[in-house]
N, CA, C and O atoms as a DFTB+ gen file, in Angstrom:
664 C
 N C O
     1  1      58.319       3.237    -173.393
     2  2      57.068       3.378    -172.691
     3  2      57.364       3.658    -171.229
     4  3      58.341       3.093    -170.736
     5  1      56.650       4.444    -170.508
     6  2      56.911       4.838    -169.213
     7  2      55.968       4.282    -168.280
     8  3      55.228       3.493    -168.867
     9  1      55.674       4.400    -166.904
    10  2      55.150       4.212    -165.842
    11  2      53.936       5.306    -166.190
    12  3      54.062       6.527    -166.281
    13  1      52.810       4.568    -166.346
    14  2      51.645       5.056    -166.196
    15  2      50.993       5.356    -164.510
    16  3      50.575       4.560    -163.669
    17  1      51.136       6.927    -164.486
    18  2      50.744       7.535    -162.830
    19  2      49.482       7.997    -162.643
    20  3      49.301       8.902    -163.457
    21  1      48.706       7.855    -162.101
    22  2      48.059       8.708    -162.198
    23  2      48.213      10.099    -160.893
    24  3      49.127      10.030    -160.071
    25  1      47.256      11.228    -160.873
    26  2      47.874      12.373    -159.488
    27  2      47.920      11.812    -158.125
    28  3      48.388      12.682    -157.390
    29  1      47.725      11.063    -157.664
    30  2      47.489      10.220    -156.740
    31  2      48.694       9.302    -156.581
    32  3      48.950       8.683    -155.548
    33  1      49.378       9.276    -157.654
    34  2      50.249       8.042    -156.912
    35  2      50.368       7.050    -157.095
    36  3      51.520       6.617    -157.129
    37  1      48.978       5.937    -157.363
    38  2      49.363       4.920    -157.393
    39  2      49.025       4.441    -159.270
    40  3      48.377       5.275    -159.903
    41  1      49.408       3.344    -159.912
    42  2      49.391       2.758    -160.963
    43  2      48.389       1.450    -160.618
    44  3      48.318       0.659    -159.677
    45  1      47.582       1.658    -161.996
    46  2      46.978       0.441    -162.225
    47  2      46.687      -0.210    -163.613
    48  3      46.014       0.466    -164.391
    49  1      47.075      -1.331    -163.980
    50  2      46.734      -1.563    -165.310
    51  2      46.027      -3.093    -165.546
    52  3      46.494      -4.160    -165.147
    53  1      44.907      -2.914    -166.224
    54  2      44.086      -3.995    -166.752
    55  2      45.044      -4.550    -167.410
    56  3      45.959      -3.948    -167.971
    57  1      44.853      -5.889    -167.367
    58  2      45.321      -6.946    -168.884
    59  2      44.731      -8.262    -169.050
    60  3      44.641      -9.170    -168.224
    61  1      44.305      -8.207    -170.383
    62  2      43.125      -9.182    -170.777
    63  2      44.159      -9.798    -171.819
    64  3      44.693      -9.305    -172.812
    65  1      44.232     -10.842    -171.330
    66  2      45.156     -12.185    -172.028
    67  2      43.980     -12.929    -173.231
    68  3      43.207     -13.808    -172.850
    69  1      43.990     -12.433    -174.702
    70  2      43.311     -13.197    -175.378
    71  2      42.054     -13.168    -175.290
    72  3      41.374     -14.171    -175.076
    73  1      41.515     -11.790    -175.476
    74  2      39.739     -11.299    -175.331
    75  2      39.342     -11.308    -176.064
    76  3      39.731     -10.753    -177.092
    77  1      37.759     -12.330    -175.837
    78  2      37.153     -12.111    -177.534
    79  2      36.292     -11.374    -178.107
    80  3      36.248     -11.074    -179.300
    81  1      35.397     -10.984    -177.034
    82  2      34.237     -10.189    -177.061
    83  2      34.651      -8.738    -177.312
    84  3      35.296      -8.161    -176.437
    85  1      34.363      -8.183    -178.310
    86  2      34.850      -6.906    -178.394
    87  2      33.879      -5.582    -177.683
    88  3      34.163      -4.421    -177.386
    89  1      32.651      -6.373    -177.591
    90  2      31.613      -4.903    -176.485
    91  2      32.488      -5.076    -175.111
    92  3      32.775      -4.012    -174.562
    93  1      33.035      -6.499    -174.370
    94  2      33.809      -6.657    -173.043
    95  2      34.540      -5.673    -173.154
    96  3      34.413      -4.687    -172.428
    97  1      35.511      -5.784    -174.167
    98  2      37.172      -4.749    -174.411
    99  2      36.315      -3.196    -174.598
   100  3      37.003      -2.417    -173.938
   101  1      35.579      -2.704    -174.970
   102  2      34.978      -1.140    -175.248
   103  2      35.000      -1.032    -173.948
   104  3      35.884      -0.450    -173.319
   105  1      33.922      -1.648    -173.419
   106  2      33.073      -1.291    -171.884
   107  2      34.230      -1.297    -170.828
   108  3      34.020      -0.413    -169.997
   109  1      35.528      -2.086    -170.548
   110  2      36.506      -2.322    -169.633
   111  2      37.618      -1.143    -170.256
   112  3      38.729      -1.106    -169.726
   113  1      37.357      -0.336    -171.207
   114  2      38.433       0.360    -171.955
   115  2      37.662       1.762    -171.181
   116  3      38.437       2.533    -170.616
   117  1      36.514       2.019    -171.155
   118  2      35.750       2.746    -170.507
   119  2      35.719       2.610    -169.415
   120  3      35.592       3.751    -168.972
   121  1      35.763       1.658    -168.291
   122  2      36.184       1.902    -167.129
   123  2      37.401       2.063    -166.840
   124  3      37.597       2.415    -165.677
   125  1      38.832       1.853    -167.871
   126  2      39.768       2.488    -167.102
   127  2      39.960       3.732    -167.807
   128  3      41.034       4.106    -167.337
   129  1      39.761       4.214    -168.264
   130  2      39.929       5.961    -168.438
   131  2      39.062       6.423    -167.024
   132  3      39.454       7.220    -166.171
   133  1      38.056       5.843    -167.042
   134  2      37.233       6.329    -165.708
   135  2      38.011       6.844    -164.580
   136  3      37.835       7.930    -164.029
   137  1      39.159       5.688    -164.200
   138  2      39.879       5.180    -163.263
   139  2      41.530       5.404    -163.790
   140  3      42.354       4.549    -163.466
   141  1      41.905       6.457    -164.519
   142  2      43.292       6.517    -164.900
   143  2      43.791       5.275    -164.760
   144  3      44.642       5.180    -163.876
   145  1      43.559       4.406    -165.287
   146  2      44.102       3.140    -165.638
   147  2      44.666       2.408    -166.638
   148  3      43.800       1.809    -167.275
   149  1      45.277       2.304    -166.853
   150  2      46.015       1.144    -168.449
   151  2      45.889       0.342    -169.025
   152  3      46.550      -0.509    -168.430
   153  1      45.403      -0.193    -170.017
   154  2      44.678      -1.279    -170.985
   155  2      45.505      -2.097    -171.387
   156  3      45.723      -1.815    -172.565
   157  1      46.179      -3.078    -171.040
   158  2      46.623      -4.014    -171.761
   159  2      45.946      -5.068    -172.934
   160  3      45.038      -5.809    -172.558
   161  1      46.325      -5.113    -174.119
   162  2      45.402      -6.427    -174.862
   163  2      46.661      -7.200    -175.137
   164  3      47.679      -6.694    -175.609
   165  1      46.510      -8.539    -174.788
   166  2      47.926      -9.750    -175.256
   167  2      46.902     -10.394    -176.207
   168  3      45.736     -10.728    -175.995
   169  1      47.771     -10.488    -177.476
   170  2      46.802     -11.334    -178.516
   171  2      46.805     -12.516    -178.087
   172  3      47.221     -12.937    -177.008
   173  1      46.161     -13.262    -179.255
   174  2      45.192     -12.949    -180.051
   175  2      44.051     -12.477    -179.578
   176  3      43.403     -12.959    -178.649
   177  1      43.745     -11.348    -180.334
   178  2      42.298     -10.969    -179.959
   179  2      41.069     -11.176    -180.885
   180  3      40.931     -10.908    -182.079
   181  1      40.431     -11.593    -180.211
   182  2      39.280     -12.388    -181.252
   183  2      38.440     -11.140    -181.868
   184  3      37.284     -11.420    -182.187
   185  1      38.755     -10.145    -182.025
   186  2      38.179      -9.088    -183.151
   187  2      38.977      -8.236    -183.540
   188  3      40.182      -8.443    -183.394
   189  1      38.540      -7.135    -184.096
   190  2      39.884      -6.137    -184.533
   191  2      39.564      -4.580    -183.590
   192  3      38.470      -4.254    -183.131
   193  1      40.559      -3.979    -183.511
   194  2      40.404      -3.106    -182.782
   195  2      39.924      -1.511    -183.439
   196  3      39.737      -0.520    -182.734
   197  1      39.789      -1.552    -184.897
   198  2      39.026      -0.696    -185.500
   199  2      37.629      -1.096    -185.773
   200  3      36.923      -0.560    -186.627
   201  1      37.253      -2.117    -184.962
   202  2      35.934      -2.253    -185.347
   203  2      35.177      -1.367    -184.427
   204  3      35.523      -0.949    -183.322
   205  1      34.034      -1.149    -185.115
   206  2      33.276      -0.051    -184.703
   207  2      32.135      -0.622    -183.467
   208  3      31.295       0.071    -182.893
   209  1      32.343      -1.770    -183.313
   210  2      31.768      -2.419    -181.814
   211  2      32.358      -2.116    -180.908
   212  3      31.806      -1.985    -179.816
   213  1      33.902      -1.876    -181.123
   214  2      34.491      -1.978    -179.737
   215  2      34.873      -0.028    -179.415
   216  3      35.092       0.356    -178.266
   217  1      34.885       0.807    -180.430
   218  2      34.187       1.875    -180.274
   219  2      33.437       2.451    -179.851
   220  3      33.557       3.533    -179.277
   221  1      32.271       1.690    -180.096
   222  2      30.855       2.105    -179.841
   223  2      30.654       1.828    -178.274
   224  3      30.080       2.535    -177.446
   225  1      31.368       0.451    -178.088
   226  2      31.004       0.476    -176.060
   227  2      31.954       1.068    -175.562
   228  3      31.926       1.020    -174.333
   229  1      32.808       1.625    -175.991
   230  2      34.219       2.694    -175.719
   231  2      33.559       3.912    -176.334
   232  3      34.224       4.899    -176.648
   233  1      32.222       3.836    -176.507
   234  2      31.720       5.126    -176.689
   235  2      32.601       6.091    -177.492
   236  3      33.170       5.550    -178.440
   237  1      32.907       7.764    -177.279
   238  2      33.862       8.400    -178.322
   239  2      34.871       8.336    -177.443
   240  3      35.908       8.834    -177.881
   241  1      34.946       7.843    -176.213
   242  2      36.389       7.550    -175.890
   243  2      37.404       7.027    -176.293
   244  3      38.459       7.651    -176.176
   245  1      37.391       5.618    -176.938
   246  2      38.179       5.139    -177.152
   247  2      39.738       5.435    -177.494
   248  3      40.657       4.812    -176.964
   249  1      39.899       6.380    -178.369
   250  2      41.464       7.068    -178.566
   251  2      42.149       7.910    -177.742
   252  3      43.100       8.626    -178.056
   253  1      41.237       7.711    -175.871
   254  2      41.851       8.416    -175.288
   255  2      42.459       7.703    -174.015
   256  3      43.022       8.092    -172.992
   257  1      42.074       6.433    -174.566
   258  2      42.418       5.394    -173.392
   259  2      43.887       4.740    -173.433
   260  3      44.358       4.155    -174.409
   261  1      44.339       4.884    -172.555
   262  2      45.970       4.546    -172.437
   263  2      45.911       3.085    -172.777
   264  3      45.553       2.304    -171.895
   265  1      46.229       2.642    -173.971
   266  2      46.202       1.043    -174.601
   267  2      47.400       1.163    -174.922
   268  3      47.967       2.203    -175.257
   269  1      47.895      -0.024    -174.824
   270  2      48.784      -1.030    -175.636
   271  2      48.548      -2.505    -175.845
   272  3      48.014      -3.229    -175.005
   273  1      49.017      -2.928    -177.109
   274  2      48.697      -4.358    -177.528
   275  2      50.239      -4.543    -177.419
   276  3      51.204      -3.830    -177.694
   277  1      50.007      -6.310    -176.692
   278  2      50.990      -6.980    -177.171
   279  2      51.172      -8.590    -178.071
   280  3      50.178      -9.275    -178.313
   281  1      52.129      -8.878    -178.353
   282  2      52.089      -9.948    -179.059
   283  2      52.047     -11.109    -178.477
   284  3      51.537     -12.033    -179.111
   285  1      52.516     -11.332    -177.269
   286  2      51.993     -12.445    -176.516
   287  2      52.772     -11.864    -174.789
   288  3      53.662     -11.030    -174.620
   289  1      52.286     -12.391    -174.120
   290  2      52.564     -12.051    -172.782
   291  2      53.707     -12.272    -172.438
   292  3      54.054     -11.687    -171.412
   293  1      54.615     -13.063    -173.038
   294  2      56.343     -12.502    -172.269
   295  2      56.585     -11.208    -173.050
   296  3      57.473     -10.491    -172.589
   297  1      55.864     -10.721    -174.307
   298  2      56.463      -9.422    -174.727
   299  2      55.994      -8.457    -173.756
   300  3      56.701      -7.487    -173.481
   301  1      54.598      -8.677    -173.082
   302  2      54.400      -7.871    -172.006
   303  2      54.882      -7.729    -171.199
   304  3      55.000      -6.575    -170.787
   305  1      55.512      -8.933    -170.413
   306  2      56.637      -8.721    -168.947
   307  2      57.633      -8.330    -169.237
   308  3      57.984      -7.436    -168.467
   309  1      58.622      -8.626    -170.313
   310  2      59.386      -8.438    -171.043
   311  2      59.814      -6.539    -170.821
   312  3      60.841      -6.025    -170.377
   313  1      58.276      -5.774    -171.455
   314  2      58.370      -4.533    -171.561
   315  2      58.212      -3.549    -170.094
   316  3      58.863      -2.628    -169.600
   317  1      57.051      -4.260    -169.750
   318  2      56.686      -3.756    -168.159
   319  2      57.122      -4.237    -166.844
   320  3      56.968      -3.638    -165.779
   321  1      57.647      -5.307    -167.008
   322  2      58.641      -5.434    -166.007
   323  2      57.999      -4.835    -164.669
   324  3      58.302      -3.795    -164.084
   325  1      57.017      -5.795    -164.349
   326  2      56.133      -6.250    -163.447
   327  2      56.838      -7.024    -162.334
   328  3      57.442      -8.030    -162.707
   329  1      56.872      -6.657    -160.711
   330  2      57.421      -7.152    -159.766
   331  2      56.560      -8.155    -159.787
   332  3      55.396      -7.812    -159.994
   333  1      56.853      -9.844    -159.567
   334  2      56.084     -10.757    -159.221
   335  2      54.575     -10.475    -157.826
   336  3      53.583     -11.201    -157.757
   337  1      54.798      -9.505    -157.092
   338  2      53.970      -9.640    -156.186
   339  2      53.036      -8.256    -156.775
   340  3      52.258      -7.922    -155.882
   341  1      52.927      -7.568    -157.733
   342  2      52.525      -6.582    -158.556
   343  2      51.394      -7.446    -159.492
   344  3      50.388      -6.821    -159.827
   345  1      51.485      -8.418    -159.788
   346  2      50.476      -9.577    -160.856
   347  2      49.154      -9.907    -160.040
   348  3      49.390     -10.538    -159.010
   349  1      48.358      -9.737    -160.179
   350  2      47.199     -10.392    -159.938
   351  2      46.388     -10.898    -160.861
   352  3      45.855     -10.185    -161.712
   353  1      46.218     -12.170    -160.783
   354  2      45.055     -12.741    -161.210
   355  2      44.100     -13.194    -161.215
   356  3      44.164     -14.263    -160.608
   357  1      42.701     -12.902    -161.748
   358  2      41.564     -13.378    -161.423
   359  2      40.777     -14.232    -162.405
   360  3      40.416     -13.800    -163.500
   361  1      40.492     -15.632    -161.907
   362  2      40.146     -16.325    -162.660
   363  2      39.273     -17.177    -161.701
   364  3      39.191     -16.920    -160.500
   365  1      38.726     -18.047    -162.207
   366  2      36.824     -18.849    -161.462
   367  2      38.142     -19.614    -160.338
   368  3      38.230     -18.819    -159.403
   369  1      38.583     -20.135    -160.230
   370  2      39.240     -20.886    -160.044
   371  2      40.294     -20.293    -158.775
   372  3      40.743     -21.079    -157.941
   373  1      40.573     -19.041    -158.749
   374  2      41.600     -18.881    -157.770
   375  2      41.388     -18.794    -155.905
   376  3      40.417     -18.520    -155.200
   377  1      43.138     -19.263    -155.536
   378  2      43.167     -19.628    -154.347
   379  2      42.217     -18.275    -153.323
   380  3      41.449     -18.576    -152.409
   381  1      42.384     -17.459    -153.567
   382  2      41.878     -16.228    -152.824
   383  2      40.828     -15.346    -152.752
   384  3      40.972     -14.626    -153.741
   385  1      39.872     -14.996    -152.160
   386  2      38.690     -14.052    -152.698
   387  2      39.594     -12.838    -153.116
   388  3      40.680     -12.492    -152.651
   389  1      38.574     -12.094    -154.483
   390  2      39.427     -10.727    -154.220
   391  2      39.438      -9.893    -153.209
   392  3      40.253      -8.974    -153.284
   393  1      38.625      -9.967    -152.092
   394  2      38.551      -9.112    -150.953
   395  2      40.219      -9.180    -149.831
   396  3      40.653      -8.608    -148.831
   397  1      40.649     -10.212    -150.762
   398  2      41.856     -10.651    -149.931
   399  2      43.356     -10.193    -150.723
   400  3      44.487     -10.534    -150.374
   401  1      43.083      -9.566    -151.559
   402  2      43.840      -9.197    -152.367
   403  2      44.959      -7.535    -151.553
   404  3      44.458      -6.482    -151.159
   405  1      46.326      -7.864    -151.555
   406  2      46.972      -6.701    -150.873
   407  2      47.434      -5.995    -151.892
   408  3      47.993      -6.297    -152.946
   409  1      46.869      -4.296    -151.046
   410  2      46.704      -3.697    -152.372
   411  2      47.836      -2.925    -152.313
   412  3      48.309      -2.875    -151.178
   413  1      48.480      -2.257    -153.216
   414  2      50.163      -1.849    -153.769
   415  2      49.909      -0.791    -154.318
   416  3      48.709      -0.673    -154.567
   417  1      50.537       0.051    -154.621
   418  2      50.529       1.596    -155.435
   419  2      50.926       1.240    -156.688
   420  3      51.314       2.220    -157.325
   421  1      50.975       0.242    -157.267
   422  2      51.402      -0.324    -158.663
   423  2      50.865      -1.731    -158.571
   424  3      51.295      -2.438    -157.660
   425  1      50.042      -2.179    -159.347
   426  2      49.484      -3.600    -159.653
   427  2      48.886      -3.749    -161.383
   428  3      48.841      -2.876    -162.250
   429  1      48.616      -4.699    -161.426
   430  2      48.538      -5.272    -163.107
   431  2      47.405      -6.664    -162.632
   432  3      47.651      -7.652    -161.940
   433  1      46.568      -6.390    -163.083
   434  2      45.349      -7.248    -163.268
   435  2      45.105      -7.868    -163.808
   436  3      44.555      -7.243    -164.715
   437  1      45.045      -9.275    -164.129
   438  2      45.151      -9.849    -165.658
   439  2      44.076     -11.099    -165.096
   440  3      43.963     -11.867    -164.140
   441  1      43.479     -10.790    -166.193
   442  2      42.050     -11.136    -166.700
   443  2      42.024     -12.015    -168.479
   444  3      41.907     -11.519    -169.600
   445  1      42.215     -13.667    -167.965
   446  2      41.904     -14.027    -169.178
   447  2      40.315     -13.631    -170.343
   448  3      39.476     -12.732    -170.288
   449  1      40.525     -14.893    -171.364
   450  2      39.341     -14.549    -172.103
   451  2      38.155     -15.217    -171.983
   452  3      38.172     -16.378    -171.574
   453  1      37.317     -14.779    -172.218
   454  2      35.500     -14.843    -171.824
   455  2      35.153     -16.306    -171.974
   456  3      34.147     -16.650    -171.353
   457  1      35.851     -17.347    -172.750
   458  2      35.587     -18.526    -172.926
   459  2      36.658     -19.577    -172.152
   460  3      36.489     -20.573    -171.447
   461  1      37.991     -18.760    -172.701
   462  2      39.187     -19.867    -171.921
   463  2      39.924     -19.815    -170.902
   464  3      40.812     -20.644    -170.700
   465  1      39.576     -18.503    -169.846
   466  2      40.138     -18.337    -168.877
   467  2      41.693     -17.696    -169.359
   468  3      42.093     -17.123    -170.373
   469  1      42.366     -18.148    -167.977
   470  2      44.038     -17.859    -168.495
   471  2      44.832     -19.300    -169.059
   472  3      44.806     -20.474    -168.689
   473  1      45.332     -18.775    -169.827
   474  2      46.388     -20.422    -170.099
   475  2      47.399     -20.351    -168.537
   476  3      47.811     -19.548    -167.700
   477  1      47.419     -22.251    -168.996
   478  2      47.896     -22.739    -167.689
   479  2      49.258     -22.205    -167.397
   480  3      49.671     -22.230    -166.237
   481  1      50.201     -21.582    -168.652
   482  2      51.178     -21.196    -168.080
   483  2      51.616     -19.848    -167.053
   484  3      52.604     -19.576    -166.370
   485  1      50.538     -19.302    -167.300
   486  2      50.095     -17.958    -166.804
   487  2      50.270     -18.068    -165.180
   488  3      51.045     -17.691    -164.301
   489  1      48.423     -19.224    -165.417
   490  2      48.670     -19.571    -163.614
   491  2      49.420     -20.184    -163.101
   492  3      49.569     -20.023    -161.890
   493  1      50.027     -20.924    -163.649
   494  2      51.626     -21.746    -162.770
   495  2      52.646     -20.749    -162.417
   496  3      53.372     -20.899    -161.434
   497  1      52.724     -19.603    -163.298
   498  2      53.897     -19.119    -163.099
   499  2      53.378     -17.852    -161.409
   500  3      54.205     -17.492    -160.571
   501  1      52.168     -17.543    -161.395
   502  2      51.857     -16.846    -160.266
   503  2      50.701     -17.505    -160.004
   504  3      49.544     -17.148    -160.221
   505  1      51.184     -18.649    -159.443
   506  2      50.146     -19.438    -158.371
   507  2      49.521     -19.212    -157.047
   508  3      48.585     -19.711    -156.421
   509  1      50.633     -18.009    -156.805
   510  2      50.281     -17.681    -155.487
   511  2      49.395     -16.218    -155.292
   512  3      49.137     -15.724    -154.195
   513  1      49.031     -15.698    -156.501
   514  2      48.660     -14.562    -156.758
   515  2      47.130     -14.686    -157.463
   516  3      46.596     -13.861    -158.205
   517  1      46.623     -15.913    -157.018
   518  2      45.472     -16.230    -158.089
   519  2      43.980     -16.025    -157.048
   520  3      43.706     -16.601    -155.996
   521  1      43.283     -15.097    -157.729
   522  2      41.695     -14.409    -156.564
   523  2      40.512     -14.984    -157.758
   524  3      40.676     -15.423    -158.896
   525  1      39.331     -14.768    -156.969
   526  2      38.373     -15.282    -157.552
   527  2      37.357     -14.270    -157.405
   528  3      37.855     -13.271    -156.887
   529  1      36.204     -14.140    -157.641
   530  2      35.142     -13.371    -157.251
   531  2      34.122     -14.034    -157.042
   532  3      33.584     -14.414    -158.082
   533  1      33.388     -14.480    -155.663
   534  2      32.517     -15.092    -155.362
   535  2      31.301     -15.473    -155.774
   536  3      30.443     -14.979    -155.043
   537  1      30.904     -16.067    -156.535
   538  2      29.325     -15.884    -157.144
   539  2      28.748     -17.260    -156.334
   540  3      29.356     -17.927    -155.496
   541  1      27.297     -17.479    -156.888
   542  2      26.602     -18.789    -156.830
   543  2      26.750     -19.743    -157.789
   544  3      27.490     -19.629    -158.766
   545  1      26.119     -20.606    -157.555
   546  2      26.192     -21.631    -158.474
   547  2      25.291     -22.087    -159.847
   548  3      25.236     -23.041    -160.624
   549  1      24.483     -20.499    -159.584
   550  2      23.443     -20.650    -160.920
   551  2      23.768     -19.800    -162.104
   552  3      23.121     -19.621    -163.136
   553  1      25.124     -19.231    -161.653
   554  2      25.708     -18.702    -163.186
   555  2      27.041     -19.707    -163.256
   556  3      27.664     -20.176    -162.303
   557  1      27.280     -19.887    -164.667
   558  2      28.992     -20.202    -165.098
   559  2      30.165     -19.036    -164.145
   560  3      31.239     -19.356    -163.635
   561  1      29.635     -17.924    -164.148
   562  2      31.051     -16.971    -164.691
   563  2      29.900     -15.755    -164.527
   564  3      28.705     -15.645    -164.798
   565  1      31.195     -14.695    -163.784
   566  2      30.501     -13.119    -163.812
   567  2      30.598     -12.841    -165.433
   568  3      30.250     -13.827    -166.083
   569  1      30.878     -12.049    -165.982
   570  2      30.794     -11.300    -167.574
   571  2      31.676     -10.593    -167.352
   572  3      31.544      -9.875    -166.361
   573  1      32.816     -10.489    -168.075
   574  2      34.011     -10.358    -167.513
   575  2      34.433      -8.404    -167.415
   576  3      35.342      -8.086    -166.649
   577  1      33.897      -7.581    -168.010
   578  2      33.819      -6.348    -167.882
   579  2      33.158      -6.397    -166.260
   580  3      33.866      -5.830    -165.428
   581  1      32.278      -6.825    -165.906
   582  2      32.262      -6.762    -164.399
   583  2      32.847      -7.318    -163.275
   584  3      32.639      -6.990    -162.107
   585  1      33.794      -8.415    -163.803
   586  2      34.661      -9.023    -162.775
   587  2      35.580      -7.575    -162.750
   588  3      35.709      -6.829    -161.779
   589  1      36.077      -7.435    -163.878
   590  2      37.327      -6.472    -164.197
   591  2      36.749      -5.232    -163.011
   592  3      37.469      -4.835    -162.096
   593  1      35.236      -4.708    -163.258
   594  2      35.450      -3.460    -162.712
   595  2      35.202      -3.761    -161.386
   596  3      35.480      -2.802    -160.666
   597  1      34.732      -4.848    -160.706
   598  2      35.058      -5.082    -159.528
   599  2      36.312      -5.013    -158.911
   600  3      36.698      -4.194    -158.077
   601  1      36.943      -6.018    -159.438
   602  2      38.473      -6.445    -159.258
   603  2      39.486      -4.903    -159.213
   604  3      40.577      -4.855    -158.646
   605  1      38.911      -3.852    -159.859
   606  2      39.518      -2.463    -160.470
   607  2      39.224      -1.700    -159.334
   608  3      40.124      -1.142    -158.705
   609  1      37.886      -1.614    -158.971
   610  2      37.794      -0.913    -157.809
   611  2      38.148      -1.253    -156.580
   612  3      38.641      -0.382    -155.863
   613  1      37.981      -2.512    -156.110
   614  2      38.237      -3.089    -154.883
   615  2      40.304      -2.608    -154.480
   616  3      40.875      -2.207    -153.465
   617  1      40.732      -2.911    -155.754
   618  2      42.552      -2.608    -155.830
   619  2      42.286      -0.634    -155.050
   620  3      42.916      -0.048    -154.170
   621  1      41.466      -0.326    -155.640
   622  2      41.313       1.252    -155.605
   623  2      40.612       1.799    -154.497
   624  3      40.677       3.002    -154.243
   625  1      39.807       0.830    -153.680
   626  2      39.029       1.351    -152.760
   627  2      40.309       1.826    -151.576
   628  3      40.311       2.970    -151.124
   629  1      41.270       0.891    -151.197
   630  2      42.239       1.782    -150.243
   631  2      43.272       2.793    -150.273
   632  3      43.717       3.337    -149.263
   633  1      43.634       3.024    -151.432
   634  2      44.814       3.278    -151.946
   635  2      44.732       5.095    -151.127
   636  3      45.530       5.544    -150.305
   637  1      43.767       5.651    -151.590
   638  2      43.813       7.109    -151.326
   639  2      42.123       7.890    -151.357
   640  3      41.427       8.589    -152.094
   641  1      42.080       7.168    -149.931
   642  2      40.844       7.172    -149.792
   643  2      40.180       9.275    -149.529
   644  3      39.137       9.818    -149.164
   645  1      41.120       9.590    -149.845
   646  2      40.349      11.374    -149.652
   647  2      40.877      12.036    -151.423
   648  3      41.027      13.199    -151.799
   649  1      41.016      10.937    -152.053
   650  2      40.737      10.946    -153.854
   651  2      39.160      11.397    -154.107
   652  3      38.200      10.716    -153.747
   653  1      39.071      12.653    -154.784
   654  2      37.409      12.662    -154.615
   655  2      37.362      12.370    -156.465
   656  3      37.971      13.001    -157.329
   657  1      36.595      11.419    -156.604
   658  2      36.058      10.799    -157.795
   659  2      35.031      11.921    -158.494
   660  3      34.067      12.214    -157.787
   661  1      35.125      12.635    -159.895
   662  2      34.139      13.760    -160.141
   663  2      32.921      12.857    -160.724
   664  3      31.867      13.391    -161.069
């Protein structure tokens, strides 16, 4: 597997550690084709990926979106071989707004699942890499296809700012 580029230069790849909602995974599979971006899924995933839900919010895109599944997340570092300061994570909980997030020509986004967040080994191991997205106090939790495309664009808003988006 190679370094996913896009013409621009820089790399970006989603990864959803253990997603259950399969309209989340369509709709976030659809914003990174949007965004030449890379789909990570680390199982278990709480549906199957020929189901025709996660199609349907992946619209007829879906088979054109740069995915890979893995079997659990050291097979992911393992393969992609991710610089520690390249990891970001966003979870209710982290030290940093994402507005504070320094942005890199190569980063990896990782986004637990809709109910359990990230496992704790995740965040221990990049504790220092952990952002949040600000809400109030009258929701739980953004819906995690919109943390993601926040979190997706904000990485993207500096990178190459005379990129004209069609």
């Amino acid at each position: 597997m190679g370094n996913i580029v896009n013409n621009s230069g820089f790399e970006r790849h989603i990864v959803l550690v253990a997603p259950e909602v399969h309209w989340n995974t369509g709709n976030i599979g659809r914003t990174c084709l949007a965004s030449d971006t890379f789909l990570h899924l680390v199982k278990p995933l709480g549906f199957s990926l020929d189901s025709k839900e996660v199609k349907r919010a992946g619209l007829d895109y879906w088979d054109k979106i740069k995915l890979n599944v893995w079997d659990d997340f050291s097979n992911f570092l393992e393969k992609m071989q991710p610089k520690k300061n390249e990891v970001k994570l966003f979870t209710k909980n982290g030290r940093k707004s994402f507005r504070e997030i320094s942005v890199l020509s190569r980063m990896f986004l990782v986004f637990g699942s809709e109910t359990k967040g990230l496992p704790d080994e995740i965040t221990a191991r990049y504790e220092e890499s952990t952002f949040h997205i600000p809400i109030n106090n009258k929701v739980r939790c953004l819906n995690l296809s919109t943390a993601v495309g926040i979190a997706l664009y904000e990485s993207l808003r500096t990178v190459d700012p005379s990129h004209e988006w069609s």
